[in-house]
Backbone as numpy.savetxt, mean C-alpha at the origin, in Angstrom:
# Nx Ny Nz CAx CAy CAz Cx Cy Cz
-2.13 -27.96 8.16 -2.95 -26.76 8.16 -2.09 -25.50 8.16
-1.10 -25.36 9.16 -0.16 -24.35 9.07 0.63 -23.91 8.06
1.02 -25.09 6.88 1.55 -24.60 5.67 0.14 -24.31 4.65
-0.68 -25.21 4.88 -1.63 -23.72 3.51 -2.06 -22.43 3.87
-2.25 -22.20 5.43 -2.00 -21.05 6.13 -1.02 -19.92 5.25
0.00 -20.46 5.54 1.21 -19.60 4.58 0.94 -19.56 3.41
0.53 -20.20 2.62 0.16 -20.53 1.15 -1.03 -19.13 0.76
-1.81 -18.71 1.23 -3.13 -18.59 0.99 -2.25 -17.50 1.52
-3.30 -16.33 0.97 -3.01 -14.41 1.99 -3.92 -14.46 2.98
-3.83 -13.74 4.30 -4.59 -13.65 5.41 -6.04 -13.39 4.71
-6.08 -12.17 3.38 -7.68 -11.91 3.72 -8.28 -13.05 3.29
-7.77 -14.15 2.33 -8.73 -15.62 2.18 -9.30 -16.27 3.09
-8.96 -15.55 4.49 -9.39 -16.59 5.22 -10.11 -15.73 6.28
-10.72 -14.55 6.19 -11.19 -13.50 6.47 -12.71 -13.05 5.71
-12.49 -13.22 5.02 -14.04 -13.21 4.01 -14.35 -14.11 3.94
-15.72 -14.67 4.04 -16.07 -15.63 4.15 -17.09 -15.84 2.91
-17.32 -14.92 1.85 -17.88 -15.36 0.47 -17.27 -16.60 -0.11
-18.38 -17.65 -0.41 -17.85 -18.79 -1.21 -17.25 -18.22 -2.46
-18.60 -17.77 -3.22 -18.15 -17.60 -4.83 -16.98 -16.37 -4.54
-16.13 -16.85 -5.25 -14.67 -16.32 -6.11 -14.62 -15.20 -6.50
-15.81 -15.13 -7.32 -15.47 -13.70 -8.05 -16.28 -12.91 -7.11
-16.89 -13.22 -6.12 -17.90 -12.36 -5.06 -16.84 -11.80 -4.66
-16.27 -12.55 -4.12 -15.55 -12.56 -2.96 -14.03 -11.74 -3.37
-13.35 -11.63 -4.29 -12.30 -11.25 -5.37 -13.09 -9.46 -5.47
-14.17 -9.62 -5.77 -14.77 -8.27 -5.91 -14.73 -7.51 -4.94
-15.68 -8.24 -4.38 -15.65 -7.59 -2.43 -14.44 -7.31 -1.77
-13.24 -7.96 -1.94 -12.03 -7.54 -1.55 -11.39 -6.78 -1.93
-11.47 -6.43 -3.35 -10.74 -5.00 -4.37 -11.73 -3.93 -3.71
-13.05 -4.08 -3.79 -13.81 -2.84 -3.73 -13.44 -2.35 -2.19
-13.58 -3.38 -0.94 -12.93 -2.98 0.31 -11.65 -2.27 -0.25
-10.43 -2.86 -0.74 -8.94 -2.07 -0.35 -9.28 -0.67 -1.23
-10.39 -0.96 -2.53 -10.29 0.90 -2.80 -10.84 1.57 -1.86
-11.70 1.71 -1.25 -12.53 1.75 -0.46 -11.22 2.09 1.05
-10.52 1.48 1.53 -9.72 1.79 2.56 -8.07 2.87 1.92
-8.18 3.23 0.65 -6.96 3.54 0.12 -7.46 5.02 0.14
-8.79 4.64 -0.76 -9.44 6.16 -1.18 -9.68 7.05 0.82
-9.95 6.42 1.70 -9.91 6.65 2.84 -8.73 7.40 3.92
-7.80 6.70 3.05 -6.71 6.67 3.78 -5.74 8.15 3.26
-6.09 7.74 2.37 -5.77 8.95 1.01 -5.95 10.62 1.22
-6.90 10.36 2.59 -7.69 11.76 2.66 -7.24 12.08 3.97
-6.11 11.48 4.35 -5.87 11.78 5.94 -4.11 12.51 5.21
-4.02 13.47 5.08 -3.05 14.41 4.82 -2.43 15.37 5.64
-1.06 15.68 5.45 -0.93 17.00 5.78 0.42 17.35 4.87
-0.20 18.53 4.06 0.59 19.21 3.35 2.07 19.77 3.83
3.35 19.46 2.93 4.44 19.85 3.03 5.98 19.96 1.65
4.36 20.18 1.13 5.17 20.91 -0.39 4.64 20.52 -1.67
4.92 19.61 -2.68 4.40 19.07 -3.81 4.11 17.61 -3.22
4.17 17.24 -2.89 3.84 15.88 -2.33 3.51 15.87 -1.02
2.17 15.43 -0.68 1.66 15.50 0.49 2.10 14.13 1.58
1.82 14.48 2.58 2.12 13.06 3.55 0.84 12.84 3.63
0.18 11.82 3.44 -0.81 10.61 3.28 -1.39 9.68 4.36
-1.96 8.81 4.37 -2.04 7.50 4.83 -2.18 6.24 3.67
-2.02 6.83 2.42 -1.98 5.45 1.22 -0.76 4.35 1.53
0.13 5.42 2.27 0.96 4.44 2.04 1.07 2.56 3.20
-0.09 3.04 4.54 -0.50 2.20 5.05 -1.16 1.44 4.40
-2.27 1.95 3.52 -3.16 1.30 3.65 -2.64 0.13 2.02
-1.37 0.63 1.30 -0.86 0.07 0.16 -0.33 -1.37 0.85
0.71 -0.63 2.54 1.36 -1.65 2.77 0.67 -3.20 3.58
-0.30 -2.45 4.00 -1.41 -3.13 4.87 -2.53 -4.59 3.65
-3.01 -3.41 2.45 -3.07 -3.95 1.26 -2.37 -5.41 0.87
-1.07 -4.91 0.21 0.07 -5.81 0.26 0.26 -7.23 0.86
0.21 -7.13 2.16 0.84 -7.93 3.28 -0.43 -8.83 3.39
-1.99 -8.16 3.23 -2.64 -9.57 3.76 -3.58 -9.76 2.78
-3.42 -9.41 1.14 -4.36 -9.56 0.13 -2.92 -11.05 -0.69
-1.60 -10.62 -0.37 -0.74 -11.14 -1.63 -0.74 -10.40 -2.67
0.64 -11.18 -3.13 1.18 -10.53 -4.55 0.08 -10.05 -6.02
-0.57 -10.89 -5.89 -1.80 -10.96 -7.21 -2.93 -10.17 -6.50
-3.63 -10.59 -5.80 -4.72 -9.44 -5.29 -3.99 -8.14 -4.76
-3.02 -8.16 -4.13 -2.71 -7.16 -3.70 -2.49 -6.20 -5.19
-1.59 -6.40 -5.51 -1.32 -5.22 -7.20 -2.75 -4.93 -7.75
-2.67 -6.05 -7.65 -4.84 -6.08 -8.59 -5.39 -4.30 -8.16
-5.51 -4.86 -6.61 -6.23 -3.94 -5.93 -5.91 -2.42 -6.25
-4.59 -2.69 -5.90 -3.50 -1.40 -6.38 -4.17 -0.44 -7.42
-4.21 -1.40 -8.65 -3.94 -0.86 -10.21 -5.58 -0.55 -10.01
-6.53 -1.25 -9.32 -8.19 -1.37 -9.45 -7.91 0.67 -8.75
-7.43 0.89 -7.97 -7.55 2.02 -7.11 -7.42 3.41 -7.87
-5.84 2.76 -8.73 -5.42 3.78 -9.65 -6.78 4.34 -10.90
-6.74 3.36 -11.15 -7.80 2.55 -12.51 -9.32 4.41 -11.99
-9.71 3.54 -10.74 -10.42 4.00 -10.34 -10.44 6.18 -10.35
-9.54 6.27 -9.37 -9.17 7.20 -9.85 -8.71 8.38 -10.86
-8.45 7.24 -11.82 -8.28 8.09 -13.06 -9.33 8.12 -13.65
-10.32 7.33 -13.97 -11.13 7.74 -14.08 -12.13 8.90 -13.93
-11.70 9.65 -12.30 -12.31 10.47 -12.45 -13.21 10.61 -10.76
-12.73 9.43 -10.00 -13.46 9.19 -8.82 -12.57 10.22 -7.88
-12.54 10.93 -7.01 -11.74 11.68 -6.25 -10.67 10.89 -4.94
-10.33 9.67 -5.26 -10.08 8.81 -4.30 -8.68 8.74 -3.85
-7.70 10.17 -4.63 -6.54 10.33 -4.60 -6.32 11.39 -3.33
-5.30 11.48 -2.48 -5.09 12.60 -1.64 -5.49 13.79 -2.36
-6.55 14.63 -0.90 -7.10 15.66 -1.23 -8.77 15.21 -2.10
-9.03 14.50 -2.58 -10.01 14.30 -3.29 -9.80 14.57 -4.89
-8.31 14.66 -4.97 -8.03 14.33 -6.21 -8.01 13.37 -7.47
-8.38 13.54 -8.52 -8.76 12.37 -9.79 -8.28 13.01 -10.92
-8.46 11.70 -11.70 -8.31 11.97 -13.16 -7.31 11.57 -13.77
-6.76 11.54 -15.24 -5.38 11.01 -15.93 -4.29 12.12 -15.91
-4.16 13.36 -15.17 -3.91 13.97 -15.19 -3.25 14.56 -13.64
-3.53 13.58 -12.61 -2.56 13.16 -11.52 -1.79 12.59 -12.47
-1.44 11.58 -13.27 -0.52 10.88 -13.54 0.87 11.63 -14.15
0.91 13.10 -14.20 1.83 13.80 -14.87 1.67 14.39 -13.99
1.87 14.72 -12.15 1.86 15.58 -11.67 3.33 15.07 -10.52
3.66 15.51 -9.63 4.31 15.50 -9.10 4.53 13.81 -7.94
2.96 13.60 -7.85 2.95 12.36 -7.15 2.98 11.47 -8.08
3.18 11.19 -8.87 2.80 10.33 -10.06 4.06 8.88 -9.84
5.33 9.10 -9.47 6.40 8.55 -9.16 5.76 7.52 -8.22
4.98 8.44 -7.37 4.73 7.59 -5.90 3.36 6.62 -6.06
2.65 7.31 -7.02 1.63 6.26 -7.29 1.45 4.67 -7.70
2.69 4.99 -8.94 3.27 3.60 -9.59 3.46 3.06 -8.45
4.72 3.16 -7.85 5.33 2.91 -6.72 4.65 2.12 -5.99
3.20 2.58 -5.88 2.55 1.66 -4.68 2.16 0.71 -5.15
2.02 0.64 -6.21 1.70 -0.91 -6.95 3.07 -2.34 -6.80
4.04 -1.19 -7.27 5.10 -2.25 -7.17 5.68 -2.42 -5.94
5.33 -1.89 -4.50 5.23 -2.05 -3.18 3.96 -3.58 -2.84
2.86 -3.15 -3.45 2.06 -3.80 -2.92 2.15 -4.97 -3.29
3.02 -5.43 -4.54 3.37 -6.70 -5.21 4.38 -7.19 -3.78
5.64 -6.25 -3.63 6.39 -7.01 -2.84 6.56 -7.22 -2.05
5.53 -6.36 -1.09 5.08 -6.97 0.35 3.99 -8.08 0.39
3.01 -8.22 -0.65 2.21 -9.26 -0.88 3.43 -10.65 -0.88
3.96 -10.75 -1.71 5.25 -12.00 -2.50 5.96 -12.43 -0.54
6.38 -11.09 -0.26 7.30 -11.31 0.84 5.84 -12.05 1.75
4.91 -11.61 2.09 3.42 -12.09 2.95 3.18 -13.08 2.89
3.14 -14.03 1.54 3.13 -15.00 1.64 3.86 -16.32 1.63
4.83 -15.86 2.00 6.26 -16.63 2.44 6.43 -16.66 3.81
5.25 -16.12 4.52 5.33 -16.55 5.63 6.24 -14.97 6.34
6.28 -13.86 6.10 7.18 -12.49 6.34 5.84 -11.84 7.17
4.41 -12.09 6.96 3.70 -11.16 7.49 3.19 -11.83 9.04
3.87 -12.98 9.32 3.76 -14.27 10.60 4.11 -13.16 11.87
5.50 -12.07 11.92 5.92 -11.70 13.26 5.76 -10.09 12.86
6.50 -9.73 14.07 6.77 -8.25 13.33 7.89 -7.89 12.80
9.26 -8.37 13.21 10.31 -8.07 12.56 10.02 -8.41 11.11
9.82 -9.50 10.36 9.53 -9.61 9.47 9.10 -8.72 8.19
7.77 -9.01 9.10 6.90 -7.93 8.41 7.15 -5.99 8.51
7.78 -6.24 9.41 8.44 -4.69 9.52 9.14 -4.42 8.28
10.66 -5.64 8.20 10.89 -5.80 7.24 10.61 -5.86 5.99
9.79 -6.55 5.43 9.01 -6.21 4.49 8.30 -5.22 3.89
7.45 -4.63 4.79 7.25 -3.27 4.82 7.96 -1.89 4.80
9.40 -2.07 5.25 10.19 -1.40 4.82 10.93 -1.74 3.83
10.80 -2.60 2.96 11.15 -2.54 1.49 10.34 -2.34 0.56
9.05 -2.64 0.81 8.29 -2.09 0.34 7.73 -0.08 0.47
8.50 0.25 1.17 8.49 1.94 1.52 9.64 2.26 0.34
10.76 1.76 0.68 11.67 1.63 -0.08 11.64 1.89 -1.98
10.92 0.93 -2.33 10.33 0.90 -3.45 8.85 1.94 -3.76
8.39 2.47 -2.87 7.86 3.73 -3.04 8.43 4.91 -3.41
9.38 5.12 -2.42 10.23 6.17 -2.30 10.85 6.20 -3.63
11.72 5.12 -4.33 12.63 5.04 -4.93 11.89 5.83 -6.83
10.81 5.14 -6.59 9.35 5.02 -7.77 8.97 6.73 -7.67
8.88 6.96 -6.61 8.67 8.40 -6.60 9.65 9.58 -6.43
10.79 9.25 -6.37 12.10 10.10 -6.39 12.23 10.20 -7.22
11.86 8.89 -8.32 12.77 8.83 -9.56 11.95 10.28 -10.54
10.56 9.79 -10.58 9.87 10.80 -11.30 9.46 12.42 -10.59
9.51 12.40 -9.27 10.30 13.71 -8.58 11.35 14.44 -9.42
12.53 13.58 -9.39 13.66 14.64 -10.37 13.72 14.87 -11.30
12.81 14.29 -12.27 12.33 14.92 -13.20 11.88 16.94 -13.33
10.99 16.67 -12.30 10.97 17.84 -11.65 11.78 18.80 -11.09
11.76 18.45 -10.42 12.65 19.35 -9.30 13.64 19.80 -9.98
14.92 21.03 -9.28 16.03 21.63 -9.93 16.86 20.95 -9.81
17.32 20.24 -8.70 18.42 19.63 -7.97 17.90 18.02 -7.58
19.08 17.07 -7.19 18.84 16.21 -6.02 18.90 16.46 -4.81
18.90 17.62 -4.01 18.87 18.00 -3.08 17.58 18.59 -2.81
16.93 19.29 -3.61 15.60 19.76 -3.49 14.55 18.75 -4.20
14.93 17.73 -5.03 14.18 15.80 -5.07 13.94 15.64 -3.42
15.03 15.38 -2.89 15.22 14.86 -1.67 14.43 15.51 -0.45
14.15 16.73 -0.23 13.85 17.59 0.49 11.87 17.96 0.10
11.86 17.65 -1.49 10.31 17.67 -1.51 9.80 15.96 -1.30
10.30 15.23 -1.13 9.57 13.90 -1.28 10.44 12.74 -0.88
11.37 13.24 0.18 11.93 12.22 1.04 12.15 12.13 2.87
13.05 13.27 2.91 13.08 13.79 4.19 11.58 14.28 5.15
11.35 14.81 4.54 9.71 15.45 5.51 8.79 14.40 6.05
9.01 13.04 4.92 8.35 11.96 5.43 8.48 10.60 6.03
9.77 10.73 5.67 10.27 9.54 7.03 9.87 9.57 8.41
9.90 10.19 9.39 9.10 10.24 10.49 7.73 9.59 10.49
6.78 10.62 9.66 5.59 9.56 9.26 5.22 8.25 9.19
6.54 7.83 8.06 6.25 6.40 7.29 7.13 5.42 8.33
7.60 6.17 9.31 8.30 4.81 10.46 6.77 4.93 11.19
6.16 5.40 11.39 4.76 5.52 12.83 4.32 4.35 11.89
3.90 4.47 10.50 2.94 3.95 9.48 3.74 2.78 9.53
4.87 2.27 9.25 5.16 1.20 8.38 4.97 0.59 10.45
5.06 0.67 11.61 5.08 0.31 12.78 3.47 0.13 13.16
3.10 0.90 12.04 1.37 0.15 12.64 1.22 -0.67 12.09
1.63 -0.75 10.63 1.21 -2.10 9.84 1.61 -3.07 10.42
2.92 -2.93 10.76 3.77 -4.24 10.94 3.36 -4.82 12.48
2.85 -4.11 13.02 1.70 -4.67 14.35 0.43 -5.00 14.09
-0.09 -4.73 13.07 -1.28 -5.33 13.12 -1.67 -6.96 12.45
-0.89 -7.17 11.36 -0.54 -8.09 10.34 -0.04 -9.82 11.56
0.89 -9.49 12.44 0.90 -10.75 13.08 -0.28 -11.00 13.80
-0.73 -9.87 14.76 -1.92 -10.06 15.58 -3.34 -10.53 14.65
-3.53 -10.22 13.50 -4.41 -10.63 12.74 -4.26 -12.48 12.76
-2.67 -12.50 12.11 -2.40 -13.82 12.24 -2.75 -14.88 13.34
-2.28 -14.37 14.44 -2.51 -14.50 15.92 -4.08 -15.08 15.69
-5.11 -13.74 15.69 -6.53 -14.17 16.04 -6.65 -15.24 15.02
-6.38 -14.95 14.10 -6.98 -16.31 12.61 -6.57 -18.03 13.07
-5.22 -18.19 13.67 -4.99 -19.21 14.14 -5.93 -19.72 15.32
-6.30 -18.76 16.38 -7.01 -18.98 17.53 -8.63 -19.52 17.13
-8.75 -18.79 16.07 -10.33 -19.50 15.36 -10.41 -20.48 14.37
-9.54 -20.65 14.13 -9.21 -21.82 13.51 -9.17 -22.99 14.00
C-alpha cells in the first residue's frame, strides 16, 4: 500500500470522484480557482509584484504531480489569457504575456512540473524534502523570470533588484508553508487509510 501511495499524487487520494474526467476536471478547476486566489494577495514593489501564486504553483506541484500539476498550470495561464482576471491584481489577457511578469509566469509551469516529478518520488513524504523541492522549484521560477526580466531592465543589477532581492524574504515564509503542509497532509491520508 505504501508504495502506490508514492506512485499516485496526494490529491488522488483526496477527491473522491470515481469518474476520471470528473474528477481531472474538478481538480484543474480547484488549482485555478486557488491560483487565481492566491494571485490577488499582493504587495507591490516595482514591476513585479510579490504574490501568493507562487504557493499556490508550489503547493499545486507537490500534491497534483508532474502531469496534473503543469496541466493545471498551463489550464490557469490558458485561462487567463483569455481574458478571466485571475492574474495578480485582477489582471488578464495575451498581453500579460509581453509584460514584465511574463518570465515568471512560464516559470510556474516549469516549477510545477518539478516539484510535481520530485512529489512523486516520494520528496513531498517530510519537510526537508519537500522544502527541498520546493526550493528548486522557486529556483526555476526565479531563473524563468530573470531571464525575461533582462530583457527589460537596463542592467543585471537593476534585473536583480526588480525581481529577485525584494522577494526572497517572502518566498522563504511561502516555500516554509508549503513545505509544512504537504507532509502533514501525508500524515492525515495515511491515518485514514
Amino acid at each position: 500500500m505504501a508504495t502506490q501511495l508514492l506512485e499516485k499524487p496526494l490529491v488522488q487520494h483526496l477527491v473522491p470522484i470515481r469518474n476520471r474526467l470528473l474528477r481531472t476536471g474538478f481538480q484543474i478547476g480547484a488549482g485555478i480557482v486557488l491560483l487565481a486566489l492566491l494571485a490577488q494577495i499582493r504587495i507591490e514593489l516595482g514591476p513585479v509584484p510579490l504574490t501568493g501564486q507562487t504557493l499556490g504553483v508550489l503547493l499545486i506541484g507537490a500534491a497534483y504531480g508532474v502531469g496534473l500539476g503543469s496541466l493545471t498550470v498551463v489550464a490557469y495561464l490558458i485561462v487567463g489569457g483569455l481574458g478571466l482576471g485571475v492574474f495578480a491584481g485582477g489582471a488578464s489577457g495575451w498581453a500579460v504575456f509581453g509584460g514584465p511578469t511574463a518570465g515568471y509566469l512560464i516559470g510556474f509551469v516549469l516549477a510545477a512540473a518539478l516539484v510535481g516529478y520530485l512529489a512523486q518520488r516520494g520528496w513531498g513524504r517530510r519537510f526537508y524534502t519537500t522544502a527541498l523541492a520546493m526550493l528548486l522549484g522557486n529556483i526555476v521560477i526565479y531563473l524563468s523570470g530573470l531571464l525575461w526580466l533582462s530583457q527589460i531592465a537596463p542592467d543585471v543589477r537593476t534585473t536583480l533588484q526588480w525581481g529577485l532581492i525584494p522577494f526572497l524574504p517572502g518566498d522563504v515564509i511561502k516555500l516554509l508553508i508549503a513545505a509544512s503542509l504537504l507532509p502533514v497532509a501525508w500524515r492525515m491520508l495515511g491515518k485514514r487509510t
